[in-house]
One Martini backbone bead per residue (centre of mass of N, CA, C, O) as a GRO file, in nm:
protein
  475
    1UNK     BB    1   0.062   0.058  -0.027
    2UNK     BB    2   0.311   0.252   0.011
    3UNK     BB    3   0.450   0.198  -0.289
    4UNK     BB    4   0.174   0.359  -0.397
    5UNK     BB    5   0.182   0.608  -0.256
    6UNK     BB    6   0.438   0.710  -0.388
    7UNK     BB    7   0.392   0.652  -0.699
    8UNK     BB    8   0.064   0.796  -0.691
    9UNK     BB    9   0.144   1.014  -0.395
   10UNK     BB   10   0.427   1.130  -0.293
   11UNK     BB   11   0.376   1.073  -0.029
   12UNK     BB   12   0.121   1.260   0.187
   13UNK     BB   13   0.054   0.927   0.235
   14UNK     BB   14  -0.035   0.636   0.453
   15UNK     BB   15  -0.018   0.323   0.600
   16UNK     BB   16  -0.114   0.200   0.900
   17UNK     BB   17  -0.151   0.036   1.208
   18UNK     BB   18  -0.360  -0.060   1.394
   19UNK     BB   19  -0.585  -0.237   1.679
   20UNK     BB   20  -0.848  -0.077   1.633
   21UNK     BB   21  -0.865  -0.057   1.268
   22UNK     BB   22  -0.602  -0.150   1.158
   23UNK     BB   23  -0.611   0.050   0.862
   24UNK     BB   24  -0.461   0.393   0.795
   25UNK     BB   25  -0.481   0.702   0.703
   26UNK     BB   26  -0.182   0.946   0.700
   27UNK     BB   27  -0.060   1.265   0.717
   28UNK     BB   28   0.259   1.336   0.581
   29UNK     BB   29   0.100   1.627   0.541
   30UNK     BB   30   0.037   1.920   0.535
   31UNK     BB   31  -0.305   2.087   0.567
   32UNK     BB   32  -0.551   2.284   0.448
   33UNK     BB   33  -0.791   2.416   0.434
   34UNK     BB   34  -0.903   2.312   0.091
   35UNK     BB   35  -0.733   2.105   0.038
   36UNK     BB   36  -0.555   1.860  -0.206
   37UNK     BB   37  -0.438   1.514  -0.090
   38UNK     BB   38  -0.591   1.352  -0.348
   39UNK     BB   39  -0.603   1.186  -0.701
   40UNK     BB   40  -0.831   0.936  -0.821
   41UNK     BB   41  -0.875   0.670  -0.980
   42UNK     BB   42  -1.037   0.392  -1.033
   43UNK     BB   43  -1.026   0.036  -0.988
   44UNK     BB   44  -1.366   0.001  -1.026
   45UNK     BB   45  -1.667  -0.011  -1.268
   46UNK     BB   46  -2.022  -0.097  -1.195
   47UNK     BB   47  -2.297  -0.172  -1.347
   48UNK     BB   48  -2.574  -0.223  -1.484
   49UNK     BB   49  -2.687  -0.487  -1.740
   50UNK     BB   50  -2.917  -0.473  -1.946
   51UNK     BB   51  -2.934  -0.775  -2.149
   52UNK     BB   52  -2.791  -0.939  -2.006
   53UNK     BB   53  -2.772  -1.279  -1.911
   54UNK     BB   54  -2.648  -1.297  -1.656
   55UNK     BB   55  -2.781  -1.082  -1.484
   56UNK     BB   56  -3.054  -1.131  -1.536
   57UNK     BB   57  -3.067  -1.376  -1.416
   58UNK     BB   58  -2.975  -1.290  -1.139
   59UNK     BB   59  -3.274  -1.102  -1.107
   60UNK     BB   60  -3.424  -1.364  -1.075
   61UNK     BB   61  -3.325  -1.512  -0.847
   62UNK     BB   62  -3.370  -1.297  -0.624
   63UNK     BB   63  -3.650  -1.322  -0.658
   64UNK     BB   64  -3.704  -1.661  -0.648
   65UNK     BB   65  -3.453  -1.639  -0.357
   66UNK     BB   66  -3.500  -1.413  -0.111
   67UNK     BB   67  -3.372  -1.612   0.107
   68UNK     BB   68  -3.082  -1.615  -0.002
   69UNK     BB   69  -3.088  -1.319  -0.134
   70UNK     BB   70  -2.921  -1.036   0.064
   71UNK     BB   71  -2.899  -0.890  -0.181
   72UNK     BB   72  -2.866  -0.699  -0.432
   73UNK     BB   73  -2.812  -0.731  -0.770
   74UNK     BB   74  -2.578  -0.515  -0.775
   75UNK     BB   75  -2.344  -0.689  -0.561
   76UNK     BB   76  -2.293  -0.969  -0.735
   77UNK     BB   77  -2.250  -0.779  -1.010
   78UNK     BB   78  -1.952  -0.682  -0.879
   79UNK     BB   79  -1.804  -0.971  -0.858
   80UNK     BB   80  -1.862  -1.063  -1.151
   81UNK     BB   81  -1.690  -0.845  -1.258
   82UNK     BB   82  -1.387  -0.939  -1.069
   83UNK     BB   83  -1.277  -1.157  -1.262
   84UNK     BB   84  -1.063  -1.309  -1.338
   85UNK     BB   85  -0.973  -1.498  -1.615
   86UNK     BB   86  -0.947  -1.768  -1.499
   87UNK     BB   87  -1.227  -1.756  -1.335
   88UNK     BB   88  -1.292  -1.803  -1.662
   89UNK     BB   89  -1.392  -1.968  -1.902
   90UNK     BB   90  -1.327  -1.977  -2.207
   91UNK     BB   91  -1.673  -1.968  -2.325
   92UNK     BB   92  -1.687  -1.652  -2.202
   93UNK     BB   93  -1.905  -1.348  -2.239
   94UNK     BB   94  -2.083  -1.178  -2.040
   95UNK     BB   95  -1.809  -1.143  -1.904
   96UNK     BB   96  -1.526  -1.022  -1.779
   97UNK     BB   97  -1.227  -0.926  -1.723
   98UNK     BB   98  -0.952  -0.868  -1.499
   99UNK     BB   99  -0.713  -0.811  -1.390
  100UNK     BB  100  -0.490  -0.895  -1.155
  101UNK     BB  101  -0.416  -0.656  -0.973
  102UNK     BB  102  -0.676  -0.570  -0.930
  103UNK     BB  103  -0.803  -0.775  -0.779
  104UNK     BB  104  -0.575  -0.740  -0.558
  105UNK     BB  105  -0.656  -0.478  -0.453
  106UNK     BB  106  -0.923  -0.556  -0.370
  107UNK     BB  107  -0.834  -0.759  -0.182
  108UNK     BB  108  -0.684  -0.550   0.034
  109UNK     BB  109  -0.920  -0.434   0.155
  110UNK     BB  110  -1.171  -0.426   0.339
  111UNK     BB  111  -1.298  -0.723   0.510
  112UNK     BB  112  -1.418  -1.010   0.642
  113UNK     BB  113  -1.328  -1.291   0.736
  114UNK     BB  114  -1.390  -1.562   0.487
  115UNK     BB  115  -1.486  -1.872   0.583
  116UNK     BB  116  -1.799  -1.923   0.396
  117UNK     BB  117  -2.042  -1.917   0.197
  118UNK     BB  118  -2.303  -1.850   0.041
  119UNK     BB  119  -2.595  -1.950  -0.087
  120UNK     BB  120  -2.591  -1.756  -0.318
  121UNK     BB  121  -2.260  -1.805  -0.424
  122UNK     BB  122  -2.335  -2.083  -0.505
  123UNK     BB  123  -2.576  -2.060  -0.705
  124UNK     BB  124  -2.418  -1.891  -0.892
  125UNK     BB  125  -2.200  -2.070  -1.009
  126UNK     BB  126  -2.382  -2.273  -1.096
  127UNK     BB  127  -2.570  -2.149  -1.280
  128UNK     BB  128  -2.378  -1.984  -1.484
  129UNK     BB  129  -2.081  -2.215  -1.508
  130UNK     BB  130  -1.823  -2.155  -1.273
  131UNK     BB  131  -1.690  -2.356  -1.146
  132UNK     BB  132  -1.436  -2.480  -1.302
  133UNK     BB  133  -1.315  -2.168  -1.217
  134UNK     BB  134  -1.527  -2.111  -0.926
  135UNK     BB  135  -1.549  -2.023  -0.577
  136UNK     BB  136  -1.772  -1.908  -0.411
  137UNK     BB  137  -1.537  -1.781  -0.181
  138UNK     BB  138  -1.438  -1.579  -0.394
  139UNK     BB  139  -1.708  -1.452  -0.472
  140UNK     BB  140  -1.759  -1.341  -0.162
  141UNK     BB  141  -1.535  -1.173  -0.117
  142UNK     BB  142  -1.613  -0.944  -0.321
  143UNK     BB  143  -1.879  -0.886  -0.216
  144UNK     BB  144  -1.742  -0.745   0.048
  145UNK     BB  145  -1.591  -0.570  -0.066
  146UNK     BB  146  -1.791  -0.394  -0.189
  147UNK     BB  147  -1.972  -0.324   0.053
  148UNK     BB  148  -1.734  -0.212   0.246
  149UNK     BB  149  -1.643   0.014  -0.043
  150UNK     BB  150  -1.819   0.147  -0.194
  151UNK     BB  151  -1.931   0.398  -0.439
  152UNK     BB  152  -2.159   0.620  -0.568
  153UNK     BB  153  -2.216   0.676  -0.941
  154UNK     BB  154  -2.472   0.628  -1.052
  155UNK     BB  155  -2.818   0.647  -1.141
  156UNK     BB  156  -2.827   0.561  -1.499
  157UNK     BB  157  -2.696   0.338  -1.455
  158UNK     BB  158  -2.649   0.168  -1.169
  159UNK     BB  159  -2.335   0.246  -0.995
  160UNK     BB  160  -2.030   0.144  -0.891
  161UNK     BB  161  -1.718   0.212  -0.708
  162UNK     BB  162  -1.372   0.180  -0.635
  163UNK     BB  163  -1.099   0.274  -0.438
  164UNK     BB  164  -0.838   0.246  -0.304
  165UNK     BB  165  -0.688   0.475  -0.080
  166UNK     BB  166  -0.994   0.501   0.051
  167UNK     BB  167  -1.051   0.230   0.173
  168UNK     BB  168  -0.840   0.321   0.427
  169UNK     BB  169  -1.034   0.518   0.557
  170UNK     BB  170  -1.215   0.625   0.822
  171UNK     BB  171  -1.455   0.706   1.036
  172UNK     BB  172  -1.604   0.995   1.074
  173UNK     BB  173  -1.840   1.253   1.246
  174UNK     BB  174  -1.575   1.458   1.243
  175UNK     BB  175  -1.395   1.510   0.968
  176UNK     BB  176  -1.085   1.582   0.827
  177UNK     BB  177  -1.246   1.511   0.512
  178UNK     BB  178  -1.343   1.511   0.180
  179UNK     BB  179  -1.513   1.448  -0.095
  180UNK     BB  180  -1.524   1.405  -0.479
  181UNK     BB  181  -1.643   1.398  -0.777
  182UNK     BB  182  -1.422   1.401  -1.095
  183UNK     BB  183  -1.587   1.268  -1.279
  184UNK     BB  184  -1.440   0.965  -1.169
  185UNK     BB  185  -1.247   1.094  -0.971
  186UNK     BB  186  -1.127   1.082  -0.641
  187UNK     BB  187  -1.150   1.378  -0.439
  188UNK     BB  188  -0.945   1.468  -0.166
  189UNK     BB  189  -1.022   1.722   0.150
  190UNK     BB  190  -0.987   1.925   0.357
  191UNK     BB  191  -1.222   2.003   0.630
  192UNK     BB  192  -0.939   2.049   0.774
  193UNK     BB  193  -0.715   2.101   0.931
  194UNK     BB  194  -0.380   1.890   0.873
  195UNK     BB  195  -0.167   1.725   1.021
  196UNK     BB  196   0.107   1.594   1.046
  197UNK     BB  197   0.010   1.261   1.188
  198UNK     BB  198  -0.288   1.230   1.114
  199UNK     BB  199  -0.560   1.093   1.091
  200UNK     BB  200  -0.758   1.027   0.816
  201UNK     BB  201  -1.093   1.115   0.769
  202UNK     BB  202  -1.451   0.993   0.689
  203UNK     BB  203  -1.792   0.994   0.571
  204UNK     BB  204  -2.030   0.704   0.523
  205UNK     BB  205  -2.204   0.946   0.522
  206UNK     BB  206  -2.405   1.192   0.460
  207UNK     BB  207  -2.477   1.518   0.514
  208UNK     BB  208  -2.735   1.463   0.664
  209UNK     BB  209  -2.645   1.255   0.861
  210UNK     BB  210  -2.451   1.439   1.006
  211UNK     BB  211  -2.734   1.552   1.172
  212UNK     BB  212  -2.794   1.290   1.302
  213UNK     BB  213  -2.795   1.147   1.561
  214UNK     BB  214  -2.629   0.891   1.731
  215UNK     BB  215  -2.831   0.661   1.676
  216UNK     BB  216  -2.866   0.695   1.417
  217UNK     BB  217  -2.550   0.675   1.291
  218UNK     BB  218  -2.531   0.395   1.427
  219UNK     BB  219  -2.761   0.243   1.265
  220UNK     BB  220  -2.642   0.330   0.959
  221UNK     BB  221  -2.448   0.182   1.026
  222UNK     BB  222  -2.494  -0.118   1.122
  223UNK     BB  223  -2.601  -0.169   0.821
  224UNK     BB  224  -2.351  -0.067   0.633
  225UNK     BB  225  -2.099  -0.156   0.820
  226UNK     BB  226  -2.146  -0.313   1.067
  227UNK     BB  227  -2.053  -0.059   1.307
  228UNK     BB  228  -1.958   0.120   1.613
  229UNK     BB  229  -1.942   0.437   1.666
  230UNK     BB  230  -1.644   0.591   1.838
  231UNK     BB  231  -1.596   0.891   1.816
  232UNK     BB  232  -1.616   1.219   1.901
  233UNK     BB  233  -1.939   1.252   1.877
  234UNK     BB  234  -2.002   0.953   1.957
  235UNK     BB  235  -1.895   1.024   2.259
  236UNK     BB  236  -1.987   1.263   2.412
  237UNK     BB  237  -2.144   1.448   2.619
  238UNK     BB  238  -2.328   1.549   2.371
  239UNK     BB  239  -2.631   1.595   2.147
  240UNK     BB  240  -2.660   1.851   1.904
  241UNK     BB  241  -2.894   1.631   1.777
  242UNK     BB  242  -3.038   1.572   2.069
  243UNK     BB  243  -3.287   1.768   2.210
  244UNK     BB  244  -3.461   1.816   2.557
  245UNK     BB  245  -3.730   1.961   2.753
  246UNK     BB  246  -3.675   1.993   3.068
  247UNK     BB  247  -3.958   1.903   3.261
  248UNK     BB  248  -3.883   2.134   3.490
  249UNK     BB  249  -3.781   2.390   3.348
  250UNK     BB  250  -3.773   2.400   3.001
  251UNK     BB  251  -3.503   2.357   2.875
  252UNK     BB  252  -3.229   2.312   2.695
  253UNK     BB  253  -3.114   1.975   2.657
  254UNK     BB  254  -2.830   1.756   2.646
  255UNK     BB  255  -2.815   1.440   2.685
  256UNK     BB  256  -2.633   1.144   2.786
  257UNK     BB  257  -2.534   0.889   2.668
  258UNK     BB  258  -2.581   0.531   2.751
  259UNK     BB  259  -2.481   0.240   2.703
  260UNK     BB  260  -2.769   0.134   2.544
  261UNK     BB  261  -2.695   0.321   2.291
  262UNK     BB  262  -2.425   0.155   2.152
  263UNK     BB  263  -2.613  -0.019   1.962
  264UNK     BB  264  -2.782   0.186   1.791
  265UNK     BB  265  -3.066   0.185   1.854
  266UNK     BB  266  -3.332   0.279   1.904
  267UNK     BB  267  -3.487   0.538   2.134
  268UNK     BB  268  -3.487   0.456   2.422
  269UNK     BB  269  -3.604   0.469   2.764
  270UNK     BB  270  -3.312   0.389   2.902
  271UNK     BB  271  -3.050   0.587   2.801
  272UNK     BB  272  -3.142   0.837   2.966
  273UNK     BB  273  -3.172   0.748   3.276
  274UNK     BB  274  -3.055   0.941   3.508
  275UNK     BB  275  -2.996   1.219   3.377
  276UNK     BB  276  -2.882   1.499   3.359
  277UNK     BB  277  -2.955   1.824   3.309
  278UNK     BB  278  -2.756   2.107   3.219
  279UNK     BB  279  -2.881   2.356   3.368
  280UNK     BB  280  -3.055   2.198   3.664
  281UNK     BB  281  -2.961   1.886   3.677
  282UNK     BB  282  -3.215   1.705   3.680
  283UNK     BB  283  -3.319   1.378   3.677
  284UNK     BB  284  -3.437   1.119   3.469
  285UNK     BB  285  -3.699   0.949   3.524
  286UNK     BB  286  -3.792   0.689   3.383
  287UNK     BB  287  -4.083   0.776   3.284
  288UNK     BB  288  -3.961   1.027   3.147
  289UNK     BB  289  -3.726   0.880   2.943
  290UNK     BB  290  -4.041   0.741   2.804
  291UNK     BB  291  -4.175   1.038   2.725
  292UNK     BB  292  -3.951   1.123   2.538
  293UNK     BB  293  -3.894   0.889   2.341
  294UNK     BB  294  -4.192   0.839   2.256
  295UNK     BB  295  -4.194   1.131   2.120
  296UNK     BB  296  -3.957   1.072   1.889
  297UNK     BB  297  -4.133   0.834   1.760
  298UNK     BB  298  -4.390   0.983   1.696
  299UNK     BB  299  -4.245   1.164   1.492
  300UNK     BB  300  -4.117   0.997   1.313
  301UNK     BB  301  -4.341   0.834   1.209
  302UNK     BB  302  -4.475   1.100   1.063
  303UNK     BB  303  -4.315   1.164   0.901
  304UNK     BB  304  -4.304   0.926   0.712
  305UNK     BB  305  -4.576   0.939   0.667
  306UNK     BB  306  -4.581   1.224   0.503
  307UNK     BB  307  -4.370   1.150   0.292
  308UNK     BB  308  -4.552   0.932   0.153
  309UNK     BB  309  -4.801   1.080   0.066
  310UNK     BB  310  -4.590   1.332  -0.094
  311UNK     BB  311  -4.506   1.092  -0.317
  312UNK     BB  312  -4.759   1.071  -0.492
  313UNK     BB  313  -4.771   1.386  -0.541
  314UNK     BB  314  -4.762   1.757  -0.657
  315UNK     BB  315  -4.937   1.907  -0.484
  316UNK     BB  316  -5.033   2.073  -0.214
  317UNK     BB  317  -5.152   1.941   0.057
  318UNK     BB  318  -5.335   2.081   0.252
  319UNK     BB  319  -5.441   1.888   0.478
  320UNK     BB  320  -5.084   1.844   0.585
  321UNK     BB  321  -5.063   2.094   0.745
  322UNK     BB  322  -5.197   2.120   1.011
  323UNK     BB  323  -5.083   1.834   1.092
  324UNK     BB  324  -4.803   1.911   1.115
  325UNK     BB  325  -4.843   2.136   1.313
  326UNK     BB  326  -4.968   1.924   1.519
  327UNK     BB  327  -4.663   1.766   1.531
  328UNK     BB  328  -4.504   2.052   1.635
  329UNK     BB  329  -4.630   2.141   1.877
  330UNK     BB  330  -4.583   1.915   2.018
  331UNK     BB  331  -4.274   1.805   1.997
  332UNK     BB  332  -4.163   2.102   2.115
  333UNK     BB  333  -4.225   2.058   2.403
  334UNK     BB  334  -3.973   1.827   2.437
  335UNK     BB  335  -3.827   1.944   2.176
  336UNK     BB  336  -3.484   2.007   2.088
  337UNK     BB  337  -3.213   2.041   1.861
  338UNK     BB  338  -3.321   1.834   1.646
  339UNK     BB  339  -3.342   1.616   1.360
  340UNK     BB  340  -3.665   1.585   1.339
  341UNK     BB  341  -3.738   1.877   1.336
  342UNK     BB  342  -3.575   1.945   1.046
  343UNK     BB  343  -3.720   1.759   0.912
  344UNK     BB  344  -4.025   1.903   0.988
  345UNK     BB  345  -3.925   2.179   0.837
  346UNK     BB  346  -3.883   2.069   0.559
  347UNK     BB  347  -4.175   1.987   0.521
  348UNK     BB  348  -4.307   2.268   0.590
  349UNK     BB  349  -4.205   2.431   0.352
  350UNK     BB  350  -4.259   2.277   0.105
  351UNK     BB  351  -4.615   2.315   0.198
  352UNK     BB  352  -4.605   2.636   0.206
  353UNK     BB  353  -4.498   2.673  -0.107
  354UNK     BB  354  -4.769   2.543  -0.198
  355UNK     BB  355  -4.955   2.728  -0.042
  356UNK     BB  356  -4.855   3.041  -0.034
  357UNK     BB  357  -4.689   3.042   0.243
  358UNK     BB  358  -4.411   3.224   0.294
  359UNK     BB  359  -4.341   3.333   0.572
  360UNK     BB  360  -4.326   3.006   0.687
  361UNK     BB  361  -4.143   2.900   0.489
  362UNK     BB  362  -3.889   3.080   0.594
  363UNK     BB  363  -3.962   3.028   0.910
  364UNK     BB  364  -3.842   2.745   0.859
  365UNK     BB  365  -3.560   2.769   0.706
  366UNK     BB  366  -3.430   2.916   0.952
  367UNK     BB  367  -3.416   2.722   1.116
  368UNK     BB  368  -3.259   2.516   1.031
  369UNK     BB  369  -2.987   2.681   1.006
  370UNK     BB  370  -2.966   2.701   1.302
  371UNK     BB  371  -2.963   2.426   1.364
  372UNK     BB  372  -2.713   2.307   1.198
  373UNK     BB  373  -2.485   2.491   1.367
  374UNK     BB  374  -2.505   2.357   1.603
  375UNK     BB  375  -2.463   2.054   1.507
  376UNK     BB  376  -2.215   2.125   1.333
  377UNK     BB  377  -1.834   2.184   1.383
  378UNK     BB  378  -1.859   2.294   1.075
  379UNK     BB  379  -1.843   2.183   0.751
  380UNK     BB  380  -2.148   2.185   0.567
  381UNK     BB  381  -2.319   2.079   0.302
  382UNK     BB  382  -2.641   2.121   0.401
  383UNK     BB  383  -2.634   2.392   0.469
  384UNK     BB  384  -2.563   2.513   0.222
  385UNK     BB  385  -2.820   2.442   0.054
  386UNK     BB  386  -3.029   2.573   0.268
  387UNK     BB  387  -2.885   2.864   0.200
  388UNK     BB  388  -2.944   2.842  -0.131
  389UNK     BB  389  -3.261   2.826  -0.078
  390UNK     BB  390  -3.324   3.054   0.026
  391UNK     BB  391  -3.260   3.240  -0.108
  392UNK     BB  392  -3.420   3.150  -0.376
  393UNK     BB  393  -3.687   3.227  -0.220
  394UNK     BB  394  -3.665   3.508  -0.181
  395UNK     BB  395  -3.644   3.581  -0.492
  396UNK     BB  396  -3.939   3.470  -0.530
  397UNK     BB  397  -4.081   3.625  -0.318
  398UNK     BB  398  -4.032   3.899  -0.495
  399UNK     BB  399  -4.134   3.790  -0.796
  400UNK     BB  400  -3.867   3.635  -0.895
  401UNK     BB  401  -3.621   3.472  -1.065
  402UNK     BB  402  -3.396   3.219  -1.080
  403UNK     BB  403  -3.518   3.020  -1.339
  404UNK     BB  404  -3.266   3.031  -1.552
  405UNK     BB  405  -3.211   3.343  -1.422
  406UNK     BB  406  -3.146   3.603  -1.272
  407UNK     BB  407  -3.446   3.782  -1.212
  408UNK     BB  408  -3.545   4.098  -1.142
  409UNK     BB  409  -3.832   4.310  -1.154
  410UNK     BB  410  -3.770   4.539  -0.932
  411UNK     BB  411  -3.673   4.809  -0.702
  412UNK     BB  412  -3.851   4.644  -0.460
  413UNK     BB  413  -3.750   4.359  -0.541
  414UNK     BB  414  -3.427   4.444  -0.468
  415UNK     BB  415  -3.512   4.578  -0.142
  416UNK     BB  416  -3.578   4.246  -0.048
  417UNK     BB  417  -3.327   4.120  -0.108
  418UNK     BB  418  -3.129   4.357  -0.059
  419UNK     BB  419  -2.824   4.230   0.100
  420UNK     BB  420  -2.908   3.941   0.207
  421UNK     BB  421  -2.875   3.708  -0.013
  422UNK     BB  422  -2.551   3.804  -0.101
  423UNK     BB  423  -2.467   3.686   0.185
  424UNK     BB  424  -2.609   3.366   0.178
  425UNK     BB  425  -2.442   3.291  -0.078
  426UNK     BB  426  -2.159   3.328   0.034
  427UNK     BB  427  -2.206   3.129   0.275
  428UNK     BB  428  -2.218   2.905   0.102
  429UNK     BB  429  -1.956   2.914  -0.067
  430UNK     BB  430  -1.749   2.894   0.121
  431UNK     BB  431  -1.831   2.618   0.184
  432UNK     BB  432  -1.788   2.467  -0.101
  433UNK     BB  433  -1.515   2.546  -0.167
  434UNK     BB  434  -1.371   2.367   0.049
  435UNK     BB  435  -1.496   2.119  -0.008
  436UNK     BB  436  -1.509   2.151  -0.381
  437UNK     BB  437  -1.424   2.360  -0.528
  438UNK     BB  438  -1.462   2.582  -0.788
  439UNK     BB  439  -1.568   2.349  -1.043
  440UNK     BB  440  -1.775   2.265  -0.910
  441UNK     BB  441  -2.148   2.216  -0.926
  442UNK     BB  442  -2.194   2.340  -0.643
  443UNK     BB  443  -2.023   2.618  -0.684
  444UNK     BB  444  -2.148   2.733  -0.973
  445UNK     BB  445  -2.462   2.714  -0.934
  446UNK     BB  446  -2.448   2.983  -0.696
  447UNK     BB  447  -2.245   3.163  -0.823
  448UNK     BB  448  -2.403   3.245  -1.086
  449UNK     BB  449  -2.620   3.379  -0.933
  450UNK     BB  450  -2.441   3.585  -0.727
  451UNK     BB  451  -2.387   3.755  -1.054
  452UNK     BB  452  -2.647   3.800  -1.184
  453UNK     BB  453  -2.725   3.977  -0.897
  454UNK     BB  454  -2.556   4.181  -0.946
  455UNK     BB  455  -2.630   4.263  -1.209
  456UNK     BB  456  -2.921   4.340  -1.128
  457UNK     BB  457  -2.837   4.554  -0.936
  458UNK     BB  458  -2.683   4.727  -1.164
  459UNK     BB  459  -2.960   4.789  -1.346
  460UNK     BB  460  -3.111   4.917  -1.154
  461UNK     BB  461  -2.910   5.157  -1.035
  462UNK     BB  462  -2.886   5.282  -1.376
  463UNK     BB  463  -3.179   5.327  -1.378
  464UNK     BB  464  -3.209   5.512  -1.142
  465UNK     BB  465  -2.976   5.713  -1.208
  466UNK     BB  466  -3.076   5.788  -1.459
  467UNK     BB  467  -3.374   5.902  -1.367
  468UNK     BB  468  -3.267   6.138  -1.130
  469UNK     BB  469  -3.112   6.279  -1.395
  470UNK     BB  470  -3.367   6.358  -1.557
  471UNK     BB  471  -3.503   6.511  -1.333
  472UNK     BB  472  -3.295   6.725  -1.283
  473UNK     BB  473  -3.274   6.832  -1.570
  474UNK     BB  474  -3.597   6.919  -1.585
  475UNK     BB  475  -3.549   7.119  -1.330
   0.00000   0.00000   0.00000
């Protein structure tokens, strides 16, 4: 791996051994905030491939035996796409074979130590006609190495890709790396300064998810990854995404989650039991820590039911309104600086803005960036969306268009407007930089408006002095 390091990445990060993570990579030179700290094309891409006959058996046997294959078929024909010529019969038409080297390199990956085949992976190679030179348990590993290491590459077909020394990197709540596509290409950028010798990490969630509480965090790593996140986030004294407010006083809360949220399972009543309030010191009894997870899940459930109903249609959903209203006025009781909250705010601006409810749209997207602000101590790339949805929102709310290019009505709906918005894009562009660098699609897309705006202003600027101007000289 450190010869692959020299070779290909000039040795500015190294793969080092720990006891407690296995393989991780470590930053031999100093990067700042928004440094690119390496650049890789991919080790392999992997899509659906609809008309294949091997694919297509694939997708037969997994809906035909649902009990025996436990993954989307598009996990298993990432495994039959990674077969070296040997592992292929002389003549095999439907797989490609990919080189020596390559697989090599696939095999380095993280994976856990597959001592025996599923019956999924015995299944594919006797169907397929592949036993003659590919044994279940070599097809096994391939799969283990894929789900364990690969990132979302296409959507149109479903496509994933897998790079070498990303796959080395450890995750953390709180990383000082994020990545992004350029093209193909994998880019590393620091997500905060890096000192020489500090160990690199990424989040393996989106960065949504890097807003939702410990347990939930917890619970989305341990269905797709296995592991019970030990961060410096999800170790904290408080969870700045899952405040409650507390019985007694009745400020926010931010309760220590106690050993039996460890196992990342959904908010039971009780990990917080006994738990003292941040305020005013309060113990939680038993009951009450049952009455507040319990909102937690009602809240929760809620948000599932209403978001299934909006997927039906693009319609206004008014009967809907009321309804979140009234599921948000209970929350709130209980609930404060929680991530259910944000999503119940972000479901609720989208349908006032179906409603023609401006100002309330307006203050539901208010509350999510002050939250977003508080729960994560960096840059969000959420963040940054939320605040570029904002301004877009205040733009069109004064009249004026957005798309396909900004365009200001006139000189009241841009005192409406400005100086608030070009501030607003501003503060979302800053962070984009540092995230994805200016080329990025991220930052171009902000960057544009931000322009057009800036012209809109000086349009209506130089229309407003040339008036000015008329009547100056006919007085």
């Amino acid at each position: 791996v450190n010869e692959y390091c020299r070779a290909k990445h000039r040795s500015v990060v190294g793969c080092s051994w720990t006891q407690t993570k296995g393989r991780v990579l470590m930053a031999q030179s100093a990067f700042k905030q928004g440094d690119v700290i390496f650049r890789e094309p991919p080790l392999h891409i992997v899509a659906e491939s609809k008309g294949n006959t091997a694919f297509d058996r694939l997708k037969e046997l997994c809906k035909e035996h649902s009990q025996v294959f436990e993954y989307e078929p598009l996990w298993y024909w990432t495994a039959l796409c990674s077969l070296k010529k040997q592992q292929l019969p002389p003549s095999e038409t439907r797989l490609r074979a990919i080189d020596d080297d390559q697989q090599r390199k696939l095999l380095l990956l993280y994976a856990p130590d597959v001592k025996e085949a599923s019956d999924a992976s015995a299944m594919l190679v006797g169907e397929l006609g592949l036993a003659s030179c590919l044994t279940p348990l070599e097809l096994e590993r391939l799969v283990q190495v894929w789900i364990l290491n690969c990132f979302e590459h296409s959507d149109n077909p479903l496509g994933y890709s897998v790079y070498f020394m990303s796959s080395f990197m450890s995750h953390s709540c709180l990383p000082n790396a994020v990545w992004h596509h350029d093209g193909d290409d994998f880019v590393l950028r620091a997500r905060c300064a890096i000192e020489e010798g500090d160990e690199i990490s990424l989040s393996y969630l989106s960065e949504d998810s890097l807003l939702e509480s410990i347990p939930a965090r917890r619970k989305h790593l341990r269905d797709s990854k296995h592991f019970i996140c030990s961060c410096m986030r999800c170790t904290a004294p408080c969870d700045k995404s899952r405040g409650f407010r507390c019985p007694k006083c009745r400020q926010a809360s931010f309760y220590r989650l106690q050993a039996k949220a460890a196992g990342g399972n959904s908010p039971s009543s009780g990990d917080i039991t006994g738990a003292s309030c941040s305020s005013c010191q309060h113990c939680l009894s038993a009951s009450e820590a049952s009455f507040l997870a319990a909102e937690e899940r009602e809240l929760e459930s809620k948000l599932d039911d209403f978001e299934r109903r909006i997927e039906r249609g693009r319609g206004r959903h008014s009967s809907l309104v009321q309804q979140l209203e009234t599921a948000l006025i209970r929350a709130e009781c209980s609930l404060c600086q929680h991530w259910l909250l944000d999503k119940a705010w972000a479901i609720a601006a989208d349908l006032y803005e179906r409603n023609e409810r401006q100002e309330d749209s307006q203050a539901a997207t208010r509350k999510r960036i002050a939250f977003q602000e508080e729960a994560y101590p960096g840059l969000s790339g959420t963040r940054a969306w939320t605040l570029e949805a904002y301004a877009d929102m205040l733009i069109r709310h004064s009249g004026s268009a957005v798309e396909p290019r900004v365009s200001i009505a006139d000189v009241d709906a841009l005192r409406q407007v400005e100086p608030q918005v070009s501030q607003i894009y501003l503060e979302a562009l800053q962070i984009l930089r540092l995230m994805f660098g200016e080329s990025h699609e991220y930052y171009t897309s902000v960057n544009r408006k931000a322009i057009e705006l800036e012209h809109e202003f000086r349009k209506h600027f130089d229309k407003a002095c040339a008036a000015s101007s008329s009547v100056s000289k006919e007085g």
